[in-house]
C-alpha positions in Angstrom: -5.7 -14.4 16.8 -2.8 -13.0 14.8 -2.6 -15.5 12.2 -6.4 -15.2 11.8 -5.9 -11.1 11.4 -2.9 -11.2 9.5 -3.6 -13.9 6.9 -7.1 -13.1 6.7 -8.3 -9.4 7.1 -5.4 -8.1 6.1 -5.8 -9.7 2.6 -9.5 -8.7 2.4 -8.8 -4.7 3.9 -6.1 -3.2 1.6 -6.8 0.7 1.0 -2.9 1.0 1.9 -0.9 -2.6 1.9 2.1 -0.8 3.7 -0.1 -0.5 6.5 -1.1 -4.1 6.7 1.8 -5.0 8.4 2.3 -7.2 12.3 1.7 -4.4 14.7 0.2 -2.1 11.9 -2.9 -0.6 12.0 -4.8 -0.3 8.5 -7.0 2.3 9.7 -4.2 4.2 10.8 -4.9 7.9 9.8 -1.0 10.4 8.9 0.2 12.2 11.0 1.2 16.0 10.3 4.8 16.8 10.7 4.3 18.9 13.4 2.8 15.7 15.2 5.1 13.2 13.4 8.0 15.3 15.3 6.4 15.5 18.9 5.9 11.9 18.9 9.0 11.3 18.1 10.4 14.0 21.3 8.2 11.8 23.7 10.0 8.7 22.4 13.4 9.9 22.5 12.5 11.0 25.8 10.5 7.7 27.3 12.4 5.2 25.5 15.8 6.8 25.1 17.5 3.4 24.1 14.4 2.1 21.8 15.0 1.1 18.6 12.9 1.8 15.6 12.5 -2.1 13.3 11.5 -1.1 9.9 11.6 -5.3 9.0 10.9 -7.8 11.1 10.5 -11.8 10.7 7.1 -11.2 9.9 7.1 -8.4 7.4 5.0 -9.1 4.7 7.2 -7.0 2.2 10.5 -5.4 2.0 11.2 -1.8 3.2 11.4 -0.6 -0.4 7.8 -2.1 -1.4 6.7 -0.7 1.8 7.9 2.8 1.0 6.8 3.2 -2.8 3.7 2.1 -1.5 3.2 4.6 1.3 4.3 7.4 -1.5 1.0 6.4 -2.9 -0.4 8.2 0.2 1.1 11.4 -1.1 -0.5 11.1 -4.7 -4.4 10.2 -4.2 -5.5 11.6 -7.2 -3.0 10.3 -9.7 -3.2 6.8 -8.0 -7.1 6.6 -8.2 -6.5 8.1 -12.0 -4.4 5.4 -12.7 -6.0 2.3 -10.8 -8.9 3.5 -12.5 -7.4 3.8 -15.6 -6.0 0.3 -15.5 -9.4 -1.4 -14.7 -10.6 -0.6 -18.1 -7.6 -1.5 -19.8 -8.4 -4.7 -17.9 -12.0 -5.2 -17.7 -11.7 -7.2 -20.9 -9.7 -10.1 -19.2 -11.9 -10.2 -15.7 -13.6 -13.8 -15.7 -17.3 -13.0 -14.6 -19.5 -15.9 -13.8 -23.1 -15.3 -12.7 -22.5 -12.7 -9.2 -18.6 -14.2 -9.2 -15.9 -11.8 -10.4 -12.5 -12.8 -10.7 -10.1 -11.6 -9.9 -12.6 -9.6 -7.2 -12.7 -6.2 -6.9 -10.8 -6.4 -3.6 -8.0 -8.6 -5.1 -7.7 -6.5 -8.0 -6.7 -3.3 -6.2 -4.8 -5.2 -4.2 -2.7 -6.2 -6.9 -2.3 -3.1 -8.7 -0.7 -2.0 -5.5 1.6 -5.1 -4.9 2.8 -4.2 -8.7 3.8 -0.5 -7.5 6.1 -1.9 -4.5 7.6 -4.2 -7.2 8.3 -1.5 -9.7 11.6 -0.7 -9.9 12.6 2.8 -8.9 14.4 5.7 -11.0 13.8 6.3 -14.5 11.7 3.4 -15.0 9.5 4.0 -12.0 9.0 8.2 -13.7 8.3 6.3 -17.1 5.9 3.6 -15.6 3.5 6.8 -13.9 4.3 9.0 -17.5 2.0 5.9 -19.0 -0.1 5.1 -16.8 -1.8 8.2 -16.4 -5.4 8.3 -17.7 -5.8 10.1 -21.3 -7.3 13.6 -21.9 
């Protein structure tokens, strides 16, 4: 069943790929701080000796990936200005076939986000959103 989930609706469901992780939920709504911090009090009291895996054997990306991306969380309108912006620089390459698209529309945002958690962070990453927003 988790193979199935994993390999398969996790590749089709993507509106956050940090959250599409074993264990994740990709529904999963934030939490506020103030609710971040009183789950974290329960823990600490229920499961003094827990430990808190940010990587496992089955991660499907590093910790850094998985972080830019969740950043993206905090930026909603600059990150649908710029995935929009970059469909149009790249509508000319899509392949389109009768009622086939390729890459799909799915796989498309999906990649656009797998390129953030690549990016390279500092100065490059600053640069890289500088040019990628859309033009006035």
């Amino acid at each position: 069943m988790a193979k199935s989930l994993e390999d398969t609706a996790f590749y089709r469901y993507h509106r956050l790929l940090a959250l599409n992780e074993v264990g994740g939920d990709p529904s999963a709504q934030a939490l506020s701080i103030d609710a971040f911090h009183e789950a974290m009090k329960v823990r600490a009291k229920e499961w003094p000796h827990g430990m808190t895996a940010t990587a496992t054997h089955d991660t499907k990306r590093g910790e850094d990936a998985r972080a830019r991306l969740m950043s993206l969380a905090e930026i909603p309108g600059e990150w649908a200005s710029a995935v929009a912006r970059w469909k149009i620089l790249n509508a000319p390459h899509l392949v389109v076939a009768g009622e086939m698209r390729a890459p799909s529309a799915a796989f498309e945002y999906m990649l656009y986000q797998v390129l953030v958690g690549a990016w390279p962070s500092g100065k490059a990453m600053v640069r890289f959103w500088s040019e990628c927003r859309p033009m006035r």
